[in-house]
VEXSE-185975 format. One line per 8 residues: number of its first residue (from 1); their letters; for each residue x, y, z of N, C-alpha, C. Coordinates in pm, whole numbers. Atoms other than C-alpha are relative to their C-alpha. Example, Ala and Ser with C-alpha at 12.3 -4.5 7.8 and 13.67 -1.06 7.14 Angstrom:
// VEXSE-185975
1> AS> 89:-119:0:1230:-450:780:90:120:0; -82:-119:-6:1367:-106:714:-77:109:73 $
This chain:
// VEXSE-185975
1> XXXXXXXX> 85:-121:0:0:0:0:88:125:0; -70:-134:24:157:347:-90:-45:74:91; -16:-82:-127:231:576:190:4:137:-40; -18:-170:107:201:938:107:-23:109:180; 10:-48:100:246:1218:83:142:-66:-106; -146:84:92:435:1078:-257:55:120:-86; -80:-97:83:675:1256:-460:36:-90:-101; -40:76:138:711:1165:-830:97:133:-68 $
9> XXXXXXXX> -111:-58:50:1036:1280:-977:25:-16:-128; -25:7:164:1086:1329:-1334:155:-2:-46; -131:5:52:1396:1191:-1445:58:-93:-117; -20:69:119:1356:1020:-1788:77:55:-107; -33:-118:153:1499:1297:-2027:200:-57:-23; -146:1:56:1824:1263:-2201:87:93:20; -63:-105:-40:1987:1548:-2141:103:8:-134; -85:5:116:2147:1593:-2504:148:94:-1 $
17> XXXXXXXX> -95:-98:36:2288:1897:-2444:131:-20:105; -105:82:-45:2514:1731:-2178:98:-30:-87; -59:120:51:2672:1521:-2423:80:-71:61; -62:117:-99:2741:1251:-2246:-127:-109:-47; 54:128:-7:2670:879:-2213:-126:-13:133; 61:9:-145:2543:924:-1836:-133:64:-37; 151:-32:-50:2200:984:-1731:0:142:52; 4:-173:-71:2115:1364:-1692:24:3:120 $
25> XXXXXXXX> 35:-21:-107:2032:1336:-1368:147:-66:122; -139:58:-46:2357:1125:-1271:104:92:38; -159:-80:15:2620:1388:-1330:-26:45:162; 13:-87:-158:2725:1530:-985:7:116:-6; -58:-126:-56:2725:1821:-773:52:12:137; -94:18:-95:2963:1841:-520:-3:-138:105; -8:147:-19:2999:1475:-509:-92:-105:-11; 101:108:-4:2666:1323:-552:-94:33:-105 $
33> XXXXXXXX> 83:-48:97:2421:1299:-823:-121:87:-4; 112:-77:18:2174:1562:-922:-110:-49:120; 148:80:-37:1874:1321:-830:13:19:109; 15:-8:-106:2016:1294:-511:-69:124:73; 115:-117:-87:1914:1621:-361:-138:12:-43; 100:-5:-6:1598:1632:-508:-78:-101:21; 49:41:-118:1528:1334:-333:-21:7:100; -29:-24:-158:1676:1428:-9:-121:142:41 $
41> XXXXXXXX> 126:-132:-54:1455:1772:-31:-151:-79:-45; 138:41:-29:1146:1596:-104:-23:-131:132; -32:48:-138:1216:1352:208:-37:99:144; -4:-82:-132:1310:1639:427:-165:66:20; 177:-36:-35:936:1790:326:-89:-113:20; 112:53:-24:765:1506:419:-41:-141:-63; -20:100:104:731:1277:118:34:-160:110; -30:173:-35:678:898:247:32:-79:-108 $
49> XXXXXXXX> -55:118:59:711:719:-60:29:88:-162; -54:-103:134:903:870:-394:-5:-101:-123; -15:98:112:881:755:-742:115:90:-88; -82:-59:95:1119:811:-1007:-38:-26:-107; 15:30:145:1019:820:-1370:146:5:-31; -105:45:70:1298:684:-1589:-31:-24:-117; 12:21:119:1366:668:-1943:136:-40:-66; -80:14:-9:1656:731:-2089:196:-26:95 $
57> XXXXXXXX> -115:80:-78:1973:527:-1901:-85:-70:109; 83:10:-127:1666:404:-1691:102:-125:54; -53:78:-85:1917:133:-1557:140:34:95; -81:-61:-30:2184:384:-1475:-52:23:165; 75:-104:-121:1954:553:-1232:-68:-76:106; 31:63:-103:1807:269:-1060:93:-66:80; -69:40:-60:2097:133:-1035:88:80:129; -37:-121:-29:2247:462:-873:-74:15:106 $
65> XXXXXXXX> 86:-29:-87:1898:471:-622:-7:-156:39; 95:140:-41:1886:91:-539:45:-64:131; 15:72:-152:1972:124:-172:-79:102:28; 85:-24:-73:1703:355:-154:-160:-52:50; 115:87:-14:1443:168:30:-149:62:26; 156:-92:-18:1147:472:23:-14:29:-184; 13:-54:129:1220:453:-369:-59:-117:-150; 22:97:128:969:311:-695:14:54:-97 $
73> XXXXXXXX> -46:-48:174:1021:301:-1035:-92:5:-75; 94:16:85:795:414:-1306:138:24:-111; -48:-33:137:935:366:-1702:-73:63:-58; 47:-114:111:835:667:-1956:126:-111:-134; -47:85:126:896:418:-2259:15:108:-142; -28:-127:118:874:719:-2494:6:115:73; -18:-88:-55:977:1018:-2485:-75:113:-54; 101:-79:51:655:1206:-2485:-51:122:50 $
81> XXXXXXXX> 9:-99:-79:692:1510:-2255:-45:-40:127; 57:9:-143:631:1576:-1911:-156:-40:68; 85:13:-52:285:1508:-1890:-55:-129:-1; -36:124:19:329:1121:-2023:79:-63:113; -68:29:-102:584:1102:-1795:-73:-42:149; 44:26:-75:411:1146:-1507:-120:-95:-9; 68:120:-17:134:917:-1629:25:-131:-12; -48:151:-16:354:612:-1656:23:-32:165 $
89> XXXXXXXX> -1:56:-67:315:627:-1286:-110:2:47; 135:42:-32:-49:570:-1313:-64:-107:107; 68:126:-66:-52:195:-1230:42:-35:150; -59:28:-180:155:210:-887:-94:105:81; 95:-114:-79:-64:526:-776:-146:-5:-48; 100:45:105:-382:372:-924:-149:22:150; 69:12:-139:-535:302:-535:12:151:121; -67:-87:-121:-354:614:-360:-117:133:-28 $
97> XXXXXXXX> 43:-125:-23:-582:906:-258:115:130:79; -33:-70:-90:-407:1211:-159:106:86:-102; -52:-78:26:-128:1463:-202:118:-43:-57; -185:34:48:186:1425:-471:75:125:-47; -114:-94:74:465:1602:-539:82:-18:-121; -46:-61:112:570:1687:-853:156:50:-27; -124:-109:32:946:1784:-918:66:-39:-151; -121:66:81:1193:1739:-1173:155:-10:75 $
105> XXXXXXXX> -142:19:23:1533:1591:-1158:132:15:20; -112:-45:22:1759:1787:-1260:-3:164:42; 0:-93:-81:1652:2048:-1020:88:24:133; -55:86:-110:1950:1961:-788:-49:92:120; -30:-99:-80:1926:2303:-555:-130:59:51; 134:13:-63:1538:2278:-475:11:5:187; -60:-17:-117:1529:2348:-125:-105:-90:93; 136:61:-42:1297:2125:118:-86:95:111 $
113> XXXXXXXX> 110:-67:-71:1126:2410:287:-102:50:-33; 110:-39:109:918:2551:12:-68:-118:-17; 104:79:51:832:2218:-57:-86:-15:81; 86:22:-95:675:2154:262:-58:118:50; 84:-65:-41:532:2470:280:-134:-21:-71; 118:35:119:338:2340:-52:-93:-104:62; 52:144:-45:232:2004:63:-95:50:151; 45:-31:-57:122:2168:359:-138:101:-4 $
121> XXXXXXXX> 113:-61:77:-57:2473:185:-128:-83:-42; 109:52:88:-221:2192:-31:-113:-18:124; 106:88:-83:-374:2006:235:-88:136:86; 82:-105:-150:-511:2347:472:-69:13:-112; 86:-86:78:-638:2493:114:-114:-107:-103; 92:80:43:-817:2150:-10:27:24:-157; -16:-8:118:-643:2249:-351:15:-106:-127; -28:91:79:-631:2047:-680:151:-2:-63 $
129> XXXXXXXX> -161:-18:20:-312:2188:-750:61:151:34; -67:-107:-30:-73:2423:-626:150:9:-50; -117:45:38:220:2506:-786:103:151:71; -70:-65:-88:536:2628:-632:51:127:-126; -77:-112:137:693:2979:-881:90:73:76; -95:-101:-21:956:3181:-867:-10:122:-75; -125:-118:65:1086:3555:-970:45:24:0; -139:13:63:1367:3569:-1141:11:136:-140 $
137> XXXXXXXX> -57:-105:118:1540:3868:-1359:1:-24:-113; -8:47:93:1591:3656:-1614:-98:-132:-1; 85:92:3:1312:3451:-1707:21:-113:-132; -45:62:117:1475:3293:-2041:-26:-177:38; 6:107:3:1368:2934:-2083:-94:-62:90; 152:-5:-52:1079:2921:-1817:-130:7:-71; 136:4:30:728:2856:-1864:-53:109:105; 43:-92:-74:563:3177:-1776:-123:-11:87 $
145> XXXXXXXX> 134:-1:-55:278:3214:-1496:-78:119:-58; 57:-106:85:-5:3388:-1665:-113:34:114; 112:18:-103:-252:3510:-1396:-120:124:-63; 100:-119:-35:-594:3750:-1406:-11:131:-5; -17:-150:-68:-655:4102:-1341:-24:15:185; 5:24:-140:-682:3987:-1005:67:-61:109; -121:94:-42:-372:3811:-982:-38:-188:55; 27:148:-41:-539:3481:-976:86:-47:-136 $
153> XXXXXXXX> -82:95:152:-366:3176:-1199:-70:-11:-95; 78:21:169:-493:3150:-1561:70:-131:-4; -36:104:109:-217:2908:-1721:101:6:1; -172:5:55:136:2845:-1823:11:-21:-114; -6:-1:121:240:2933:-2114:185:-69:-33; -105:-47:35:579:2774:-2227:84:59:-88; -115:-94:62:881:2969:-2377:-23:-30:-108; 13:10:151:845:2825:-2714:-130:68:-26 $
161> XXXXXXXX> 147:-19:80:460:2893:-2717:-13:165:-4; -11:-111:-71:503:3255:-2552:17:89:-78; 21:-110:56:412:3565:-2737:116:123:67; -114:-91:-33:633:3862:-2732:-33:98:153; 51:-58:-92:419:4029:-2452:-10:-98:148; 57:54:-137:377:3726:-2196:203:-40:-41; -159:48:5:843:3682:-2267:-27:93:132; -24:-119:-93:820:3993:-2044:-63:-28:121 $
169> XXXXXXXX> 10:75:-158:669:3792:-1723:113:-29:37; -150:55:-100:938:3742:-1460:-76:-124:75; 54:149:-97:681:3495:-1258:10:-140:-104; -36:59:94:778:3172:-1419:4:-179:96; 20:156:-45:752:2764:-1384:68:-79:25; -126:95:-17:1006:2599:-1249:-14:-172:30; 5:113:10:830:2246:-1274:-43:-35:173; 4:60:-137:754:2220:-877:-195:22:20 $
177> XXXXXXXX> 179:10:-92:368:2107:-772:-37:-84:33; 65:70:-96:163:1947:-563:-157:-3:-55; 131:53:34:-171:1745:-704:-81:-65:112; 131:69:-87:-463:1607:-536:10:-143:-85; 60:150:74:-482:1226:-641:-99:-46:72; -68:80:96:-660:1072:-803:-56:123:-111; 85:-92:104:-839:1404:-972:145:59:-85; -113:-19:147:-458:1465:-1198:-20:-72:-87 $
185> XXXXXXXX> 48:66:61:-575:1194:-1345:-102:45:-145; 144:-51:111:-885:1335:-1521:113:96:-78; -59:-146:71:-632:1658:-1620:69:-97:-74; -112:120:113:-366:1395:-1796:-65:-37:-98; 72:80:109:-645:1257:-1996:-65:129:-93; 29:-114:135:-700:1625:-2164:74:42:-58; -101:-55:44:-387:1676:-2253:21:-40:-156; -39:39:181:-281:1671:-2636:107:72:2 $
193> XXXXXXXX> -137:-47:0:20:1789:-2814:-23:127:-109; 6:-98:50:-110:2057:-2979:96:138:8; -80:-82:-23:224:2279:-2917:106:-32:-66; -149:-56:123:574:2378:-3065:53:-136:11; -97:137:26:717:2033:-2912:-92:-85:-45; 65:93:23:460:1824:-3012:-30:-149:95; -30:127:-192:472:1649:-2635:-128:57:75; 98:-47:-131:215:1641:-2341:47:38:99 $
201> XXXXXXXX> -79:-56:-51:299:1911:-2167:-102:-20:158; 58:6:-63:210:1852:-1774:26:160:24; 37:-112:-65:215:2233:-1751:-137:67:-24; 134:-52:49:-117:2236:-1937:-117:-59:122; 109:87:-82:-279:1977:-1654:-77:112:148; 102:-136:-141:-358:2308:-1352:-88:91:-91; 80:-72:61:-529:2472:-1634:-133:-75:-30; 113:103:26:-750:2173:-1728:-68:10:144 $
209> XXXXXXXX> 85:18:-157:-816:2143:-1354:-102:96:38; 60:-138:-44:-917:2481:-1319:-128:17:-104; 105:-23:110:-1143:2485:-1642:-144:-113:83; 60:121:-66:-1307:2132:-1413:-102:103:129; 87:-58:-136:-1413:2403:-1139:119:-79:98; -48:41:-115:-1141:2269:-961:124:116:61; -136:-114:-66:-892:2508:-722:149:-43:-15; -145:24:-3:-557:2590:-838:61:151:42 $
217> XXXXXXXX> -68:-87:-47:-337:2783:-678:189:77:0; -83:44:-5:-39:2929:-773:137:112:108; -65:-63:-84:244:3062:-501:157:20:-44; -158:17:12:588:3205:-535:122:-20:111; -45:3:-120:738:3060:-258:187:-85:-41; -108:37:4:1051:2956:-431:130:119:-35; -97:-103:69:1406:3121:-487:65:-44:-129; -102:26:95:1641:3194:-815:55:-129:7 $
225> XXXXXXXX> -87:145:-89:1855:2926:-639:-78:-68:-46; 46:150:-40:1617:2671:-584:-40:-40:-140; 47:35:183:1520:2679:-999:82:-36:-80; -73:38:158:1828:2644:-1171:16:-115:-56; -15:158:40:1809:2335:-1386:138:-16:-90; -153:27:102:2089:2178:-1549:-37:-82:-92; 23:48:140:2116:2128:-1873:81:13:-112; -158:-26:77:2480:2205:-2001:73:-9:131 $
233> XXXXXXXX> -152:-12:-113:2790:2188:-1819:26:135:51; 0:-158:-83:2752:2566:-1783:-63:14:122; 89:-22:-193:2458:2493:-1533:63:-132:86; -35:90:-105:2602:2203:-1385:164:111:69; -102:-41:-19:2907:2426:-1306:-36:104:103; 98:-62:-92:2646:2666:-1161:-39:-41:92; 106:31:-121:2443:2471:-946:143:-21:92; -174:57:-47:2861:2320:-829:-7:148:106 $
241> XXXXXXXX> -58:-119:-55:2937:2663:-696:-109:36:91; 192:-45:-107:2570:2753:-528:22:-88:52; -4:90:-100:2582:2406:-340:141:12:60; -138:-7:-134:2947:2456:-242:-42:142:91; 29:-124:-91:2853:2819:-112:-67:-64:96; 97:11:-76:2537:2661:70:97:-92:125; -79:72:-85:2792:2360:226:48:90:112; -104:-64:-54:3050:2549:338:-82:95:63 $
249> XXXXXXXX> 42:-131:-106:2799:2848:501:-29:-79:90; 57:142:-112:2671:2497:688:50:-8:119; -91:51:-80:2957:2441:824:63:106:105; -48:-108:-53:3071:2789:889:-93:24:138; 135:34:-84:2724:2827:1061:28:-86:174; -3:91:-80:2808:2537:1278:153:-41:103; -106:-15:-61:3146:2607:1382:109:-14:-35; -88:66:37:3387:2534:1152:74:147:-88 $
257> XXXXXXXX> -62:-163:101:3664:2813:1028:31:-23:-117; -3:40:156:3649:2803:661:134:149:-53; -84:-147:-2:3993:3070:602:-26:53:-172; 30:-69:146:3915:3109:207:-88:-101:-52; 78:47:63:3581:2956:92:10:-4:-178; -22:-2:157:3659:3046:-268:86:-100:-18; -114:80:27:3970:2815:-257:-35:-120:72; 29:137:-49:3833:2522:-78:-91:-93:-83 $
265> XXXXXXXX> 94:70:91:3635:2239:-197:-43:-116:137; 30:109:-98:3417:2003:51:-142:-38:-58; 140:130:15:3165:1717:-55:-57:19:115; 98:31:-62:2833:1735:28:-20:-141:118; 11:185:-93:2848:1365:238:121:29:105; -27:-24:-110:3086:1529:447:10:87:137; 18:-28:-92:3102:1627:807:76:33:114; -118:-112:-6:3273:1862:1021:-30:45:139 $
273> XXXXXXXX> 25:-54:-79:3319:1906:1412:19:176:20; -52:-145:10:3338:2256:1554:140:50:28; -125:-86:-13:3643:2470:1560:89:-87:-18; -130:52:81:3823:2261:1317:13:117:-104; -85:-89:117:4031:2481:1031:7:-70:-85; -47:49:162:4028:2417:688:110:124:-69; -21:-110:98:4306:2646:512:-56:-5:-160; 21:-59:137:4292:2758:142:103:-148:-75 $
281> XXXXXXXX> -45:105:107:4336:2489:-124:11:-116:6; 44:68:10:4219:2236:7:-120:-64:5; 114:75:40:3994:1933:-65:-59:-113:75; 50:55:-103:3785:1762:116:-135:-102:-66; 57:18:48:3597:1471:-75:-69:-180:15; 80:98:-66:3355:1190:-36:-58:-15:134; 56:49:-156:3228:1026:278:88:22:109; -97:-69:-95:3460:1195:513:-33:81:131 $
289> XXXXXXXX> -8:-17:-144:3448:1214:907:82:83:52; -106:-78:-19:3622:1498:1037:-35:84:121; -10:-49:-164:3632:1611:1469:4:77:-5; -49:-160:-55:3657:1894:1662:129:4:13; -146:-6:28:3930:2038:1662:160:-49:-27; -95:53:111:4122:1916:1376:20:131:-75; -44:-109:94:4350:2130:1136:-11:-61:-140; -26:70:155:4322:2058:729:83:125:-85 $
297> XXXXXXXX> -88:-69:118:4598:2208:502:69:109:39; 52:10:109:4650:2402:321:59:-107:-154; -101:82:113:4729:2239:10:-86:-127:13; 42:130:21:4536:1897:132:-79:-37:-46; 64:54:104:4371:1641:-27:-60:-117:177; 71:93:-59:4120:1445:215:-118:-112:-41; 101:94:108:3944:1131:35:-95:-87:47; 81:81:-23:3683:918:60:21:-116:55 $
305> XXXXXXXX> -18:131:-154:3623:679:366:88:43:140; -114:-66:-96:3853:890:576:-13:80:144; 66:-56:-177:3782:972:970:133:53:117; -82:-81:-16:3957:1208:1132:-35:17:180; 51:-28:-121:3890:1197:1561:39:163:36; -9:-184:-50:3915:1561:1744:144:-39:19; -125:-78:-41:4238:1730:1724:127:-112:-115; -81:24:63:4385:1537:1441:29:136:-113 $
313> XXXXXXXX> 19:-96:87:4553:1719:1188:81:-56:-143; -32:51:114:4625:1664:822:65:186:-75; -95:-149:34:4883:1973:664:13:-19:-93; -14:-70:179:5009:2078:365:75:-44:-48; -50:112:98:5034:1891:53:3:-172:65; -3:109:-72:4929:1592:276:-133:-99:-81; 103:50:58:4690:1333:77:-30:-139:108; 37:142:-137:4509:1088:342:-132:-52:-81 $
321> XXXXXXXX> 140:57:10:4237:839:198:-33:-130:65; 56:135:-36:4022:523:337:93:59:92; -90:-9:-122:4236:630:683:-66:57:126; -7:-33:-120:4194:677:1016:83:75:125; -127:8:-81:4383:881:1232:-123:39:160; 73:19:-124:4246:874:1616:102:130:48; -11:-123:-58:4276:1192:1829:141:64:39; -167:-23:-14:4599:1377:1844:69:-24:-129 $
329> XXXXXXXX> -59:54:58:4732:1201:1549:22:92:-100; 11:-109:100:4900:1421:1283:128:-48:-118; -93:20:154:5063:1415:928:-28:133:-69; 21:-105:13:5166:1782:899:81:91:-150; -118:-27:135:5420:1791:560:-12:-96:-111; -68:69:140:5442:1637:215:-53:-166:18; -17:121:-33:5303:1314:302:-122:-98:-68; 130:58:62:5042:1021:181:-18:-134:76 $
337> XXXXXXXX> 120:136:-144:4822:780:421:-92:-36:-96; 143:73:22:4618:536:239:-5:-160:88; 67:135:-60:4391:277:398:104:-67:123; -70:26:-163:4630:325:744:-80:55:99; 92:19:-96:4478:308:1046:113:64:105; -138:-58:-101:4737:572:1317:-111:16:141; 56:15:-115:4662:556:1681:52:119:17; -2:-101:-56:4648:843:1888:126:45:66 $
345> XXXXXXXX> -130:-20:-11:4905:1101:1913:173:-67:-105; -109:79:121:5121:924:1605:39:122:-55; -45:-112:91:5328:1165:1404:62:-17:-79; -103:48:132:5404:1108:1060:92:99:-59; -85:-119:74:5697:1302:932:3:41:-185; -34:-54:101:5786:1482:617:-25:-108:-142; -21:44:158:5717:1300:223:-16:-147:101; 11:135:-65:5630:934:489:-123:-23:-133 $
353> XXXXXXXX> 77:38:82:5439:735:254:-80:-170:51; 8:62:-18:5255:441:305:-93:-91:-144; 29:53:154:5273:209:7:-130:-85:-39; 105:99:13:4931:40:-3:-57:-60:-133; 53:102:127:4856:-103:-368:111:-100:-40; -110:68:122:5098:-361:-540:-54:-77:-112; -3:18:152:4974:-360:-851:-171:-90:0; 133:90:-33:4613:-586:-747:-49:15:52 $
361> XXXXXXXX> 104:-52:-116:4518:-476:-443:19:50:135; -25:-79:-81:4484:-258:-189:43:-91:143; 6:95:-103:4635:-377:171:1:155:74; -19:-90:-106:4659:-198:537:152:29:36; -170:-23:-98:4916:-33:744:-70:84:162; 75:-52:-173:4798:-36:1119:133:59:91; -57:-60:-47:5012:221:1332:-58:32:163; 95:3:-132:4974:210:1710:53:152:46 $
369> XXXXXXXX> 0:-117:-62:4960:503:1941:155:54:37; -87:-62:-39:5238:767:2012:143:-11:-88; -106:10:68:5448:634:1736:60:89:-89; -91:-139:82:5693:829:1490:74:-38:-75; -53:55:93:5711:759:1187:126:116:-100; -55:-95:79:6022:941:1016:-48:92:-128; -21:-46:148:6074:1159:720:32:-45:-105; 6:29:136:6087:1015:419:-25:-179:7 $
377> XXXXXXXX> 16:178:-33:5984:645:557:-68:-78:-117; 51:90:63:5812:396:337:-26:-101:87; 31:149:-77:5584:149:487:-99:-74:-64; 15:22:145:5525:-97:189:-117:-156:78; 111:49:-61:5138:-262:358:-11:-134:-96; 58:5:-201:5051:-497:527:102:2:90; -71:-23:-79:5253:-353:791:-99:25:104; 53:-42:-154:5205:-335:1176:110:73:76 $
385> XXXXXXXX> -146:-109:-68:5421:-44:1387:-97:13:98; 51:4:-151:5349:-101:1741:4:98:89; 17:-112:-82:5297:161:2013:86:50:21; -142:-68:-69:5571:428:2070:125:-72:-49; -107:58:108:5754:231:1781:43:158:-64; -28:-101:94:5977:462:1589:90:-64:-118; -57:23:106:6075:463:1226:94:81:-95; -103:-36:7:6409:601:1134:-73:80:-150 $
393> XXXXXXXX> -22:-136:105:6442:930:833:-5:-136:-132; -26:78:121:6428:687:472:-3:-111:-13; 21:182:53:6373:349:589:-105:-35:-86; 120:79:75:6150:104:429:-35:-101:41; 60:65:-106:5942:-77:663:-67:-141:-177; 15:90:140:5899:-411:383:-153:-78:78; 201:119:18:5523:-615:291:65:-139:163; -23:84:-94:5468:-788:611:55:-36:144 $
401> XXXXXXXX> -128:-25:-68:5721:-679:846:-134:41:122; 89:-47:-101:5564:-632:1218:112:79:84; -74:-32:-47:5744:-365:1435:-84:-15:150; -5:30:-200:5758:-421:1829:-106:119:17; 30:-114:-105:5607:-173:2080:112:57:53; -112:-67:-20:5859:90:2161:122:-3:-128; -107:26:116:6103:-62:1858:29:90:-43; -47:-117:82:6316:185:1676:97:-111:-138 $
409> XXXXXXXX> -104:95:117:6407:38:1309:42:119:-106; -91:-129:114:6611:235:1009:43:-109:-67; -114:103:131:6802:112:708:-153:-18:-125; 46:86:91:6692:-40:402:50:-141:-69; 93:-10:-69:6535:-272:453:14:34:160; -36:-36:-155:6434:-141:823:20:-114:66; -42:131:-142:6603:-340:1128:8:65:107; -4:-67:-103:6558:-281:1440:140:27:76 $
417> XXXXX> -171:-54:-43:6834:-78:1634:-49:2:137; 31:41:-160:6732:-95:1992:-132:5:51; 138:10:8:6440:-141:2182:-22:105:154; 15:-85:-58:6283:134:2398:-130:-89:126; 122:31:-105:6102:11:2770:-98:138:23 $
């Protein structure tokens, strides 16, 4: 039984002007695909059960959503405009009375408070449809809102159909509404293609409603922001820069000193105690765990899978991925940590590397607490360096090799030179 309120997401289109193989809706923005946020904002408003129309790459995209377990699939087998679209998810919403949401796609920067002011609106105002609008300076490529002398809604006209007098509306359609099911239904079934694309346009279905005697309503409760769609690499480059601003004010917001936002870069999926420092130029990307007071860079590179406890610090020109360093622990020069695991208080010196691929597959390098690993070390994983072990300026700790607790080794290969109680 379908749980609502539902949100049906329009994400069948090709996206030509991309050119690309990928699925419009695939490409990222600051680390995760389009779709994603305009899932996550129809979630945050409310939305119990989401559908996705799919068309073109439809196996890209499910495959891409198929650990989400609040998410069904409708196929748009042709590609017959938006108002087709949404009726290929007729037969799953066939039983469901009640309120859906409407978005597209490739709206990544939709925000979920408007939406749930809609979904909310709908239900106090008993509406058949309400749709969310924006004004915007530039209305180029919008479907204009056409309203009354009384400022009530008439219609949407889009941009292709749009006379030289209704170009000059700034109120405009950015694809976001909220239906009454199952009465969209009846509007879908008046639709024709009597227009420039020769598609069923669902911006004609609140006009049908309204011609029914039924209430539509339309509100501008959205921003610039929350409209821009992507549809070239120009707007995906756009929305990139607007979601890093929004991140990063997040974080700022929340306690975190950001010293040159223009010069940084931090994925959305990651997370950031207070009164840690990020300097300038560095990156901060994927699923990445990162304490209170920790230092990053500048210059670094922090990668995906990578957890950082309070008061570690990662410095400049330092690349750490899949790693762990536990509280205290720092790698402050020239250096590269993959898939090592440093105990608390460890200090990796200068250009230390820890060799983790040979050529097939990735291994570990577990580092216990208080240890010290030289300057220019090599520790060529699976290695173990035991607590308050130290590793001499240029050795090369070899595949396999376990160092003591306290041990101090050097050379190439490293040997131990005495042992510390």
């Amino acid at each position: 039984m379908i749980q609502g309120p539902v949100a049906i997401i329009l994400a069948a289109g090709h996206g030509k002007r991309m050119k690309s193989e990928k699925a419009k809706v695939l490409h990222e923005v600051c680390g995760q695909p389009m779709i994603h946020y305009v899932v996550e904002a129809a979630r945050q408003a409310g939305a119990k059960t989401i559908i996705v129309v799919v068309g073109y790459g439809a196996d890209q995209v499910r495959s891409a959503l198929a650990d989400e377990p609040d998410i069904l699939f409708a196929t748009q087998t042709r590609q017959l405009g938006t108002g087709d679209a949404v009726k290929a998810c007729h037969a799953l919403l066939e039983d469901y009375q009640g309120p859906a949401l409407v978005l597209v796609g490739d709206e990544p920067l939709v925000r979920p408070q408007p939406l749930a002011d809609l979904l909310s609106r709908q239900h106090g105002d008993a509406a058949a449809c309400l749709l969310g609008t924006a004004i915007v300076p530039d209305p180029t490529g919008f479907g204009r809102i056409l309203r009354d002398s009384a400022g009530r809604f008439l219609r949407i006209v889009e941009q292709r159909d749009c006379n030289a007098e209704e170009k000059q509306i700034s109120e405009v359609n950015p694809s976001c509404y909220v239906f009454d099911l199952p009465g969209l239904w009846d509007a879908l079934d008046k639709l024709d293609t009597s227009n420039a694309q020769g598609e069923y346009y669902l911006t004609d279905a609140p006009a049908w409603l309204q011609s029914m005697g039924r209430k539509v309503v339309a509100l501008p409760v959205l921003d610039a922001d929350d409209i821009l769609g992507v549809n070239t690499r120009q707007h995906l480059a756009q929305a990139h820069a607007i979601m890093q601003a929004r991140i990063q004010d997040h974080w700022m917001t929340e306690g975190v000193s950001i010293v040159d936002p223009r010069n940084t870069y931090i994925d959305g999926r990651v997370t950031i105690g207070p009164d840690t420092v990020i300097f300038p130029f560095s990156v901060v990307s994927g699923t990445v765990k990162i304490g209170a007071q920790c230092r990053i860079g500048p210059f670094a590179h922090v990668r995906d899978g990578t957890v950082l406890d309070d008061g570690a610090e990662v410095g400049a020109f330092v690349e750490v991925n899949r790693s762990h360093f536990e509280s205290g622990a720092r790698a402050r020069h020239l250096a590269y940590l993959g898939d090592a695991h440093l105990g608390a208080n460890t200090n990796i010196g200068a250009t230390a590397v820890t060799a983790n691929f040979d050529g097939r597959q990735k291994h570990r390098t577990t580092i216990g607490a208080n240890a010290m690993i030289g300057s220019g070390a090599i520790l060529v994983a699976p290695v173990t360096i035991g607590e308050g072990a130290t590793i001499g300026a240029n050795a090369v700790v070899t595949k396999g090799q376990e160092v003591a607790d306290g041990q101090t080794v050097a050379g190439i290969p490293a040997r131990p030179l005495s042992n510390r109680s």
